[in-house]
C-alpha positions as CSV (number, residue, x, y, z in Angstrom):
1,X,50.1,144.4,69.7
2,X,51.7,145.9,73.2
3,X,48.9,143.9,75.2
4,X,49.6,140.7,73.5
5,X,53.4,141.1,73.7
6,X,52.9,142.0,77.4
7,X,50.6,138.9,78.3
8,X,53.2,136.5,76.5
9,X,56.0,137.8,78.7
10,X,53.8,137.1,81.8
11,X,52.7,133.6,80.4
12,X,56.9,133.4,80.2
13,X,57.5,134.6,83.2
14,X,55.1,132.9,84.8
15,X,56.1,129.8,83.4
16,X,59.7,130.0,84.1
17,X,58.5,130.1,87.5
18,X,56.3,127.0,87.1
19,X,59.3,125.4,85.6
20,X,61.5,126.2,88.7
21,X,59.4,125.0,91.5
22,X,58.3,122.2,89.6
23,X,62.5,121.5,89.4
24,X,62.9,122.3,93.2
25,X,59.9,120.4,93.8
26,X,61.8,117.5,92.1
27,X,64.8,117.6,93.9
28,X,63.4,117.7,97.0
29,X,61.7,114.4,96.2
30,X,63.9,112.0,95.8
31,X,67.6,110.9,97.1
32,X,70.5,109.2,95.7
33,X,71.4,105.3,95.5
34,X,74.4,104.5,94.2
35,X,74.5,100.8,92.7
36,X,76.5,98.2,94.2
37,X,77.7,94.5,92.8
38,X,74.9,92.2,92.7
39,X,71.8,94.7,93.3
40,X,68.6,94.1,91.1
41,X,65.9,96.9,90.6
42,X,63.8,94.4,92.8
43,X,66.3,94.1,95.8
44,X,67.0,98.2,95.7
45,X,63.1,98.3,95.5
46,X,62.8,96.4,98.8
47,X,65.8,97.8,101.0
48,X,63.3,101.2,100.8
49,X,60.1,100.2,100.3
50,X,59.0,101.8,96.9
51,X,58.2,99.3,93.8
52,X,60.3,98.7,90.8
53,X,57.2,101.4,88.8
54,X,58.5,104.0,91.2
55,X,62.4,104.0,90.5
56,X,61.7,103.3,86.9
57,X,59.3,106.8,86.6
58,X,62.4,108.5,87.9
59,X,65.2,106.7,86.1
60,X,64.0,105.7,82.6
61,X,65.5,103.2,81.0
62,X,66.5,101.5,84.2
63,X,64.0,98.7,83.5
64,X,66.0,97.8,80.8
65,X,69.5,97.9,81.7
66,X,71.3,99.0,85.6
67,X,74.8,98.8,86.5
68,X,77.0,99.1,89.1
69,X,78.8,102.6,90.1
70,X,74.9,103.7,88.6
71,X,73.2,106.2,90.6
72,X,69.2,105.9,90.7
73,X,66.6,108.5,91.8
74,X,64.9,106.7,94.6
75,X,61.6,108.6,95.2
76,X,61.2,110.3,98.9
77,X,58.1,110.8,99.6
78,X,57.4,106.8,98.8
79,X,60.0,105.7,100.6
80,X,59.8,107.8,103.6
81,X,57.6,106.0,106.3
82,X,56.5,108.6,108.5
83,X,59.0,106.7,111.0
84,X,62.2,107.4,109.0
85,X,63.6,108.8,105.9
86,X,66.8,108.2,104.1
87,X,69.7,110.5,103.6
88,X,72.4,110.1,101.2
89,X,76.1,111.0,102.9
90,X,77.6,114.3,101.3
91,X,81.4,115.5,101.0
92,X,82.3,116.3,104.5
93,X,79.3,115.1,105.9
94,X,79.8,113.7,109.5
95,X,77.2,111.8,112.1
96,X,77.7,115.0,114.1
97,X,76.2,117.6,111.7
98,X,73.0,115.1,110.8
99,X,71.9,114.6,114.5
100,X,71.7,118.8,114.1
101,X,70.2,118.8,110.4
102,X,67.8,116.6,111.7
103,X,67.1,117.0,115.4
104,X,67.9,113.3,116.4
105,X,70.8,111.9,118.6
106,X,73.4,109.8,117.4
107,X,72.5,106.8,119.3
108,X,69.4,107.0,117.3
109,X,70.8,106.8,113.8
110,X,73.4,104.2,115.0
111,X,70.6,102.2,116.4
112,X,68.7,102.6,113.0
113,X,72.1,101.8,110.3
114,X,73.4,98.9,112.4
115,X,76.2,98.2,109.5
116,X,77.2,101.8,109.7
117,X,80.3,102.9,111.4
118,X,83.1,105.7,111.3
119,X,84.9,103.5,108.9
120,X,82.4,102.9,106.3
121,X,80.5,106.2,106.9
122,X,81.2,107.7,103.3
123,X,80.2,110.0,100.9
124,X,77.5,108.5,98.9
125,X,76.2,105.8,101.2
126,X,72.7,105.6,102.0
127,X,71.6,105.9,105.7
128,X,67.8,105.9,107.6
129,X,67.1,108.5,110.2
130,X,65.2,108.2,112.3
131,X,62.2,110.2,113.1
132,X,62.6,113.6,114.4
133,X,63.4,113.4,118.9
134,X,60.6,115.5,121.2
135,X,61.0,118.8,121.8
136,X,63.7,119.4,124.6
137,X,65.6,115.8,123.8
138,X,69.6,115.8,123.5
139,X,70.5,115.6,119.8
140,X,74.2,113.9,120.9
141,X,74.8,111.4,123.5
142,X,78.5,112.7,123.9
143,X,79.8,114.1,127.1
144,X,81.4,117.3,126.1
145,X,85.0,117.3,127.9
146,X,87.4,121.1,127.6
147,X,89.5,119.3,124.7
148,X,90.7,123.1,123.5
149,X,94.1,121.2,122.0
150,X,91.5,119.3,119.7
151,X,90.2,120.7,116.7
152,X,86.7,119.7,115.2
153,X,86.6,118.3,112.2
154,X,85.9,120.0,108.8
155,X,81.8,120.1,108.7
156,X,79.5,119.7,105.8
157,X,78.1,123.0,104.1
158,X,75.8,120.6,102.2
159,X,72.6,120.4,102.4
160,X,71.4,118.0,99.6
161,X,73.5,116.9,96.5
162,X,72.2,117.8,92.9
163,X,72.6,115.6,89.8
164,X,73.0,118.1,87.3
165,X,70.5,117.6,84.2
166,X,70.9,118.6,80.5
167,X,71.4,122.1,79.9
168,X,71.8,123.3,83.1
169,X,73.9,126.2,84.3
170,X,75.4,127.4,87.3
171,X,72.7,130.3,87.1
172,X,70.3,128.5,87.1
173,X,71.0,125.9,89.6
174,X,71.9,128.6,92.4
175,X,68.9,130.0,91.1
176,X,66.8,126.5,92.0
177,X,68.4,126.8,95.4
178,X,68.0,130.4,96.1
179,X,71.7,130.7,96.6
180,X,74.4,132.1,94.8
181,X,76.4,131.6,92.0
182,X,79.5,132.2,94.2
183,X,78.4,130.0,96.9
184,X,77.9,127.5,94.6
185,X,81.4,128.3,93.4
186,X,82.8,128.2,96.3
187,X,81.3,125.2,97.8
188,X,82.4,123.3,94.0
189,X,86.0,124.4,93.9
190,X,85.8,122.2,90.5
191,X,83.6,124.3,88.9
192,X,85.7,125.7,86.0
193,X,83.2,127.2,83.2
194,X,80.0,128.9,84.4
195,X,77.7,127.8,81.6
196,X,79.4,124.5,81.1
197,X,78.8,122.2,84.0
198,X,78.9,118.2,83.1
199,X,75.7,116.3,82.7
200,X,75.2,114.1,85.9
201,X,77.7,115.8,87.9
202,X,77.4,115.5,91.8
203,X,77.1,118.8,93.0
204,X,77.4,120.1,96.6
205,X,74.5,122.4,97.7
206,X,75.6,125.0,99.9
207,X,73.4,126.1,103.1
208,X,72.4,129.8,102.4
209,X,74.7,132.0,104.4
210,X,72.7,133.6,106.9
211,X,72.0,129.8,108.0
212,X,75.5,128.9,107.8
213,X,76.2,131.8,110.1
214,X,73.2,130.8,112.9
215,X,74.8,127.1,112.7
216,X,77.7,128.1,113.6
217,X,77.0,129.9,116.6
218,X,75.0,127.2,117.8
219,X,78.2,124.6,117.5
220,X,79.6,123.5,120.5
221,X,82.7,124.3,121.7
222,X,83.9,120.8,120.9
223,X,82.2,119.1,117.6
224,X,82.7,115.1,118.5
225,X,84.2,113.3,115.6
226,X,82.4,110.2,114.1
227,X,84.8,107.8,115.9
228,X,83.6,109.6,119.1
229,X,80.6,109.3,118.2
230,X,80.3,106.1,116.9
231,X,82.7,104.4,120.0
232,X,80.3,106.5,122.7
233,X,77.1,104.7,121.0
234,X,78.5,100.9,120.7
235,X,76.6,98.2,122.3
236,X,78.4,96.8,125.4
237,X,79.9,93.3,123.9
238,X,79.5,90.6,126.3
239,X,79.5,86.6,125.8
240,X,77.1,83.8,126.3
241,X,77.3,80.8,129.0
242,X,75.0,78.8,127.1
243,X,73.5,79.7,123.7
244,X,69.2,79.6,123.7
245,X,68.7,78.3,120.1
246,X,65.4,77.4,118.3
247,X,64.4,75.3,115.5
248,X,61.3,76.2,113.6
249,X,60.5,74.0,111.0
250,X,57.3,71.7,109.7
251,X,58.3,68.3,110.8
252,X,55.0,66.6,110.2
253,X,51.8,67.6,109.0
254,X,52.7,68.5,106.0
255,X,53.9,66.6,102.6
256,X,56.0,63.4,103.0
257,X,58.4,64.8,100.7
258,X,58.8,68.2,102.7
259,X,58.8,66.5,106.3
260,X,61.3,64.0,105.0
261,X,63.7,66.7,104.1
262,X,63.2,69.3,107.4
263,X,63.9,65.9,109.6
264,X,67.4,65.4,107.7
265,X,68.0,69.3,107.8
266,X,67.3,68.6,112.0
267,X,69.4,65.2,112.4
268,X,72.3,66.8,111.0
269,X,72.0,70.0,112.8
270,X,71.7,67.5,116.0
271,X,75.2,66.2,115.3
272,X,76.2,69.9,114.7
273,X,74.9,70.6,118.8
274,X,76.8,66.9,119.9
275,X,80.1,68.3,117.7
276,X,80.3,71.6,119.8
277,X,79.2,70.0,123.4
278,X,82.2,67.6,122.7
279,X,84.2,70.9,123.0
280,X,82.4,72.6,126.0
281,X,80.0,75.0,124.3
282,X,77.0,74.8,126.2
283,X,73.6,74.9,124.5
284,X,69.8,74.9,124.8
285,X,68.1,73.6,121.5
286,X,64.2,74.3,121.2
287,X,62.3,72.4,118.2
288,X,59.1,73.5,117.3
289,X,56.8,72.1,114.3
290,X,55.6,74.9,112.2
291,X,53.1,72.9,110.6
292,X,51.6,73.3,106.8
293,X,51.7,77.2,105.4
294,X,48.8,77.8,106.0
295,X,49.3,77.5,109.8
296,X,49.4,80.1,112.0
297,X,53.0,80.3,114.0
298,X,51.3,82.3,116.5
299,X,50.9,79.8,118.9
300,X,55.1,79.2,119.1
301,X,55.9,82.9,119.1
302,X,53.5,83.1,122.1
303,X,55.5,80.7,124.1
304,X,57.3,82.7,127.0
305,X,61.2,80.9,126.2
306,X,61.1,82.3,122.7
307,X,61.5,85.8,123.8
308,X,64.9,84.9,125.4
309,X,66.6,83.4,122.3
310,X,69.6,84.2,121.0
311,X,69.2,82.5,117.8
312,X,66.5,81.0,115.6
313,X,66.5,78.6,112.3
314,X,63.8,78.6,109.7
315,X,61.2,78.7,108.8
316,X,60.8,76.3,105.2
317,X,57.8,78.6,103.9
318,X,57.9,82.3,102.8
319,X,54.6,82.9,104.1
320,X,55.9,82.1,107.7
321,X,59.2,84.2,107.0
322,X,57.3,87.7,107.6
323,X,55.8,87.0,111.2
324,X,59.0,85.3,112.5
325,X,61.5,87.7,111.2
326,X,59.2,90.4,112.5
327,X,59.1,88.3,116.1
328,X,63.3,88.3,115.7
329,X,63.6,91.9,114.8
330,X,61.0,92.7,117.8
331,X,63.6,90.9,120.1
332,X,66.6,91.4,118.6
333,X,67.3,87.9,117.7
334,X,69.2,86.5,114.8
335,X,67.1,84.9,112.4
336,X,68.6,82.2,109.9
337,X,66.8,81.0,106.9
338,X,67.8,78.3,105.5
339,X,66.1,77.7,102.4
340,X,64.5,80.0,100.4
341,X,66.6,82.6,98.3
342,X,63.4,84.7,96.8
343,X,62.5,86.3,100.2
344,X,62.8,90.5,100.3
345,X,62.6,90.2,103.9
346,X,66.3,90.5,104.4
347,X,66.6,94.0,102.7
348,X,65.1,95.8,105.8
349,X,65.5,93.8,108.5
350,X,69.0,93.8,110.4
351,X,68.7,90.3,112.2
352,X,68.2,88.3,109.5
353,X,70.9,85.5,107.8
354,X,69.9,84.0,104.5
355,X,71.6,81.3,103.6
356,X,70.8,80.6,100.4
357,X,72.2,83.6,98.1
358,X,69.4,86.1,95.7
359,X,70.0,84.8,92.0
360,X,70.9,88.5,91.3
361,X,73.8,88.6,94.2
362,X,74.8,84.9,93.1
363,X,75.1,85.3,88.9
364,X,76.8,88.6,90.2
365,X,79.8,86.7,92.2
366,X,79.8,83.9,89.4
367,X,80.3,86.2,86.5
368,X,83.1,88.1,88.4
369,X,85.1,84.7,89.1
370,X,84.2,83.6,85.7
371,X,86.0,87.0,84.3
372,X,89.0,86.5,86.3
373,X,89.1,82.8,85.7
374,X,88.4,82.9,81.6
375,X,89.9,86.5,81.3
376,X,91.6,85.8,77.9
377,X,89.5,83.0,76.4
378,X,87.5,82.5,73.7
379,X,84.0,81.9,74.8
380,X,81.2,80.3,72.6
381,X,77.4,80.2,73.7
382,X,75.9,77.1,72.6
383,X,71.8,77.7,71.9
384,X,69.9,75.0,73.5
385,X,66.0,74.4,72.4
386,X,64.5,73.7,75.8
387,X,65.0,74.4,79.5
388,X,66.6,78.0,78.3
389,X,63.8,79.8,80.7
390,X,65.6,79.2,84.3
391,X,69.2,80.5,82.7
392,X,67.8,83.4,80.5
393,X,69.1,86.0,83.2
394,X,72.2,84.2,84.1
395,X,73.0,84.1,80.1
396,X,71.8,87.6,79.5
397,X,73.7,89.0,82.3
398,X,77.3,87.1,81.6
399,X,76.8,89.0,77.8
400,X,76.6,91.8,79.2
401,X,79.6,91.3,81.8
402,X,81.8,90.3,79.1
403,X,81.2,92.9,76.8
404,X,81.7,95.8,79.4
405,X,84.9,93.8,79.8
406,X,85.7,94.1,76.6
407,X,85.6,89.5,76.1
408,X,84.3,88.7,72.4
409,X,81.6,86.0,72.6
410,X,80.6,83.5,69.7
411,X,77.0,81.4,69.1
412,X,76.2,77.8,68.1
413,X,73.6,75.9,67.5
414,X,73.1,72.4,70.3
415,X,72.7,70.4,67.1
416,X,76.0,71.6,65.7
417,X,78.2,69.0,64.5
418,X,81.8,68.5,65.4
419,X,83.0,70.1,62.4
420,X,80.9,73.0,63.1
421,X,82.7,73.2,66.6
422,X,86.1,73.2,65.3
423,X,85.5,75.4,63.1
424,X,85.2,78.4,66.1
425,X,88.0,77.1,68.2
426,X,90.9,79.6,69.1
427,X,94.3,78.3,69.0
428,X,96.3,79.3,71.4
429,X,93.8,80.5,73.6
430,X,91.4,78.6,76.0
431,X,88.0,77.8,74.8
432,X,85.0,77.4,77.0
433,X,81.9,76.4,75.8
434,X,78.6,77.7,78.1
435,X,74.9,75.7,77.3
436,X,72.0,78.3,77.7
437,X,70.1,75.1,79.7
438,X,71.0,73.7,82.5
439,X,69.0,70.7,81.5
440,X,70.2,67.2,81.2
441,X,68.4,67.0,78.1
442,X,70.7,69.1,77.0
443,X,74.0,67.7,78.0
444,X,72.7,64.5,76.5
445,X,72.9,66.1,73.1
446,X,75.9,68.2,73.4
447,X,78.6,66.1,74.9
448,X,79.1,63.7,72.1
449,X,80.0,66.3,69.7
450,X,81.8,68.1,72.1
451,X,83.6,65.2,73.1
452,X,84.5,63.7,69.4
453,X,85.7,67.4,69.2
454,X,88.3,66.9,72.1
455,X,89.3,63.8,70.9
456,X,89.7,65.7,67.3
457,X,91.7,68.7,68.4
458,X,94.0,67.6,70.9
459,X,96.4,70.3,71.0
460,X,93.4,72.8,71.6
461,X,92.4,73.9,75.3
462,X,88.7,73.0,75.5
463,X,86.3,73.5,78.9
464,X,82.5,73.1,79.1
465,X,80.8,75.3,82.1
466,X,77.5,75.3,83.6
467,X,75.4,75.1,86.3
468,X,74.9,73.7,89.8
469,X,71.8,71.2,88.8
470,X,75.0,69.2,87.4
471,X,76.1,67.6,90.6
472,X,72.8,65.7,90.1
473,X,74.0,64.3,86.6
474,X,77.8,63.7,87.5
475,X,77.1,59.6,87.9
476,X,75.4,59.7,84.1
477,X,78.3,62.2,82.3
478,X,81.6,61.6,84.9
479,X,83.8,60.8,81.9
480,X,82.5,63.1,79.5
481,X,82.8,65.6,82.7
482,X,86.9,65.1,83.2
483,X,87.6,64.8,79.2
484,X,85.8,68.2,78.9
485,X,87.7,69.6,81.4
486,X,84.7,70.5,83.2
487,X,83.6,73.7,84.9
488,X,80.4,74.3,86.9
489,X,79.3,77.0,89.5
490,X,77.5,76.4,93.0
491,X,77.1,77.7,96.5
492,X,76.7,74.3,97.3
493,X,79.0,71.3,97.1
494,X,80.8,68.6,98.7
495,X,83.2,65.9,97.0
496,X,82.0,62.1,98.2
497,X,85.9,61.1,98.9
498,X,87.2,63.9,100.6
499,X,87.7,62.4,104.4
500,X,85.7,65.3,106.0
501,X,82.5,64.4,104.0
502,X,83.1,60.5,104.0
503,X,83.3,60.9,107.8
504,X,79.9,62.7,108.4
505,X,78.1,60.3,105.9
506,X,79.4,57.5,108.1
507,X,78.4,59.2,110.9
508,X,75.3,60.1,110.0
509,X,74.7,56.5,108.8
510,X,75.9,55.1,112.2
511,X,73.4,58.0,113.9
512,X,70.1,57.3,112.0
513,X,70.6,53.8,110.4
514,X,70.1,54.8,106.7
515,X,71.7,57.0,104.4
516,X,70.8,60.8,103.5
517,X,68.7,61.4,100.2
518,X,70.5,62.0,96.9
519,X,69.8,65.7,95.9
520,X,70.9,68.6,95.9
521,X,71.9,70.2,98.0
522,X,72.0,67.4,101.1
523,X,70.0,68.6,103.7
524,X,71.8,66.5,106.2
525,X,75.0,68.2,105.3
526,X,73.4,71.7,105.4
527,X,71.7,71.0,109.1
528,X,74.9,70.6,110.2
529,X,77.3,73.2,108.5
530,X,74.5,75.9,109.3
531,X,74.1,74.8,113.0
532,X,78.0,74.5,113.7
533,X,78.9,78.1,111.8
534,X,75.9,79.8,113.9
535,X,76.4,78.0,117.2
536,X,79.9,78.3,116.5
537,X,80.1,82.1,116.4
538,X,78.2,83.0,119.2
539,X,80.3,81.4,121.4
540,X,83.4,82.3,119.9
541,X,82.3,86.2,120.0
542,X,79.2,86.5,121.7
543,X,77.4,89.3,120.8
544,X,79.9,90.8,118.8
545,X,79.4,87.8,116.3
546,X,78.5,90.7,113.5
547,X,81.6,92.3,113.6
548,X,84.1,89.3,113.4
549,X,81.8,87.0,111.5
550,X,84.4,87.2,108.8
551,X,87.3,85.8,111.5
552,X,85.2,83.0,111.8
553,X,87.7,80.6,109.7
554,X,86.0,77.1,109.6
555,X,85.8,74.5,106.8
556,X,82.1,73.3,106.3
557,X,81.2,70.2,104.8
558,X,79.4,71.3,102.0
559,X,77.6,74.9,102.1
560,X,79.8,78.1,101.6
561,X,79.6,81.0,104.0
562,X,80.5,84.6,102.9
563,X,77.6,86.8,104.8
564,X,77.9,90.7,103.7
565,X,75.4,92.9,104.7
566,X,73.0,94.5,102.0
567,X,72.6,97.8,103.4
568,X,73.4,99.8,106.4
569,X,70.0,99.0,108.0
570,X,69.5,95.5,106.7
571,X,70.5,91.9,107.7
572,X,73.1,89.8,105.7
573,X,73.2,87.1,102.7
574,X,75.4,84.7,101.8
575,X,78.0,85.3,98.8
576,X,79.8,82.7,98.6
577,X,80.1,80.7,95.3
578,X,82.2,78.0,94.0
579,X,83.6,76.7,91.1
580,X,84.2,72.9,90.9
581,X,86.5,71.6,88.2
582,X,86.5,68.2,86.7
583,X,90.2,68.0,85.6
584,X,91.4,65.9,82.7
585,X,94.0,64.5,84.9
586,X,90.9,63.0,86.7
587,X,90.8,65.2,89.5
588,X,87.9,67.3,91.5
589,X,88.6,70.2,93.2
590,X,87.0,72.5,94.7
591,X,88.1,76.4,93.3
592,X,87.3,78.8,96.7
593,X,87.2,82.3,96.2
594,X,88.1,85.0,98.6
């Protein structure tokens, strides 16, 4: 009986200890990404390289569901290249005390988190570092001045965050960490019940103290601050005298339809170039046809000029996105794509501008406008039969917004009869009826009933809202549009009798001798508000076009601009969204959000 008692308290024991490496093996495998507005688990998946398999192992349920102000488990050892890794910022972390955790300079992680700086440099925020320097190499660039009047700033005793899991104690967490319990204390002042600690609280990690101690003696006299250290490692801003651009696009070659589009996207970005000449910006334009997909663009990267650009547009095809944005990144020259929206590209590469906005970052902008705009109302869903596939995220996600903000939703049928409408209308309140399809099929069935509704219930305050494929139906439904008191979201949009756009389609006809093709969105129109905001910039800041892009106050014709980077090591996309509103005093306007 002894020698069975005695081998189960060594299985125990020996378990336990399983148990706690296998914990601290864990921990030490992954780092923390805290969600922000508009992030997908495919966009999170790209910024560090991992797929959406490897999040979801470590965050269950996250396939299902993710929201912002969430904090994921992003796997390390995936993400981490061999070149980099990624560190999330802890309390009273500074730039200072990473280039000494891990044996880099400053310089090097400012080169390698171009959006960071000391103002956004925060607890919580994800950063790369780059690899470790040789042997002998500085670890900070600053010059360290007798400054005995200033005092250093208060330093990190972190050395890792913990999420704390179910059940877990303060024993056994200093245990994990081989620290204890009153360093743990100490370094979690908030810490009021040893044996209670919150699921999923943050908690600091304290450096053992004999390590703590050997740190400290190897401080400087002086510790730089993050301003210092961020101001000592900024790129020397200086202006251009004439702006190198390049075009590189499939102009012929390829489909008729596809050619017929890039040449309007290049005439109006022409009279973009003649537009900023006329007010003494000086620029070099270089057009180069990309040719079908399948081409190679090997033979145009070769080409001795492109080195020296300071901007580049295109390309049309995502499998010619990876070899030029690789070319710009090489260089360091901006890249802006134009076109497609479905690209990952953007998520790790610092010099890249898409213009057309990820459907998770554009339903994201919509449904917070939408909130603000429709805060109080009474919103009904009506179920459409067709064409639901395309707006099955957009739909999914708005129920989802509106019931974390707390907005009752109702349901109807695309057949229901005016009756059946009236029957759900709010009095008192605004009512706003949303399709699930985009489709003009489904307009086609819903707007008489909507309409005799209108026309039924006068005193009531009825809007329909939908989607941007609608400025392609406005000729067919423009009355039902203004009696509906219409609503529709886009990134897109310009309104035919406004004197800004009625004067760049005369222009344009007066250029070319015909008129620019009806779709959406008008490629003419997006040539030229691409080229002038881009061309614009750089010469108004020169290379510090980054930092004051959002200065940059100009009124394009049609396309929105509201670039925000995605990451501290990534480029920037395009957030900007509007509403446009077919009044029922028969007016269009144009709703722009900040």
């Amino acid at each position: 009986m002894k020698t069975k008692m005695k081998h189960l308290v060594c299985t125990l024991l020996l378990a336990g200890m399983y148990c706690l490496q296998v914990m601290a093996q864990e921990n030490q495998s992954y780092f923390l990404h805290t969600i922000e507005k508009g992030q997908s688990l495919y966009s999170i998946a790209s910024m560090y390289g991992v797929t959406q398999a490897d999040i979801i192992r470590l965050n269950p349920g996250s396939d299902d569901k993710i929201y912002a102000g969430q904090t994921l488990r992003i796997p390390r050892g995936v993400a981490n290249t061999g070149t980099e890794t990624y560190h999330t910022i802890a309390p009273d972390e500074t730039l200072y005390r990473l280039t000494v955790k891990y044996n880099t300079t400053a310089k090097a992680i400012c080169d390698a988190n171009p959006g960071l700086s000391a103002d956004n440099f925060r607890i919580g925020q994800v950063i790369r570092i780059p690899a470790a320097q040789a042997e002998g190499e500085a670890t900070t660039p600053v010059r360290q001045e007798p400054q005995t009047a200033i005092q250093g700033p208060v330093e990190s005793r972190c050395r890792e965050m913990h999420k704390v899991k179910r059940r877990e104690t303060v024993f056994s967490i200093s245990r994990k960490y081989g620290i204890t319990e009153e360093e743990l204390i100490a370094a979690n002042p908030e810490i009021k019940d040893k044996e209670k600690v919150k699921r999923g609280t943050l908690l600091c990690i304290p450096y053992p103290a004999a390590q703590e101690q050997q740190a400290e003696q190897n401080e400087p006299a002086h510790i730089p601050t993050n301003t210092e250290l961020f101001q000592a490692n900024q790129k020397e801003a200086k202006r251009y005298k004439t702006i190198r651009a390049a075009i590189v696009l499939p102009f012929y070659n390829v489909a008729k339809s596809e050619s017929a589009r890039m040449i309007e996207y290049y005439e109006g970005f022409l009279m973009a170039v003649d537009s900023l000449k006329r007010t003494g910006t000086s620029i070099d334009l270089y057009t180069y046809n990309s040719g079908p997909e399948s081409a190679s663009l090997n033979s145009i990267l070769d080409k001795p000029e492109m080195k020296q650009m300071d901007i580049i547009f295109g390309p049309l095809y995502k499998g010619h996105i990876t070899p030029l944005a690789d070319f710009a990144k090489k260089n360091d020259i901006r890249l802006v794509i134009p076109f497609t929206s479905k690209d990952n590209t953007v998520f790790r590469n610092p010099n890249i501008y898409q213009i057309n906005t990820p459907q998770s970052y554009l339903y994201s902008e919509v449904y917070d406008h939408f909130v603000r705009q429709f805060a109080k109302a009474n919103i009904v869903f009506i179920n459409a039969t067709q064409g639901t596939k395309d707006k099955a995220d957009f739909i999914k996600g708005l129920k989802e917004e509106l019931r974390g903000k707390g907005i009752t939703f109702k349901s109807l049928d695309e057949n229901a009869t005016a009756a059946s409408i009236g029957a759900v209308l709010a009095t008192g309140r605004e009512n706003v009826f949303i399709p699930t399809s985009g489709s003009n099929l489904t307009l086609i069935k819903i707007l008489p009933q909507l309409t005799l509704t209108v026309r039924e219930h006068p005193e009531q305050s009825i809007h329909l809202f939908g989607y941007p494929e609608w400025q392609t139906y406005t000729k067919d439904h423009l009355e039902a549009f203004f009696e509906l008191d219409t609503y529709f979201y886009s990134s897109f949009y310009t309104n035919n009798l406004l004197p800004a756009s009625i004067r760049f389609t005369r222009n344009y006809q007066q250029w070319y001798r015909k008129d620019m093709e009806e779709r959406y969105p008008k490629f003419g129109m997006l040539g030229f508000d691409t080229g002038y905001f881009f061309l614009k910039g750089l010469s108004s800041y020169g290379t510090e076009f980054e930092k004051d892009i959002q200065q940059l106050n100009l009124i394009p014709i049609q396309t929105g601009f509201k670039f925000q980077r995605v990451n501290n090591w990534g480029g920037f996309i395009n957030r900007k969204v509007f509403f446009i509103h077919f009044t029922k005093n028969f007016e269009l306007v144009k709703l722009d959000f900040d």
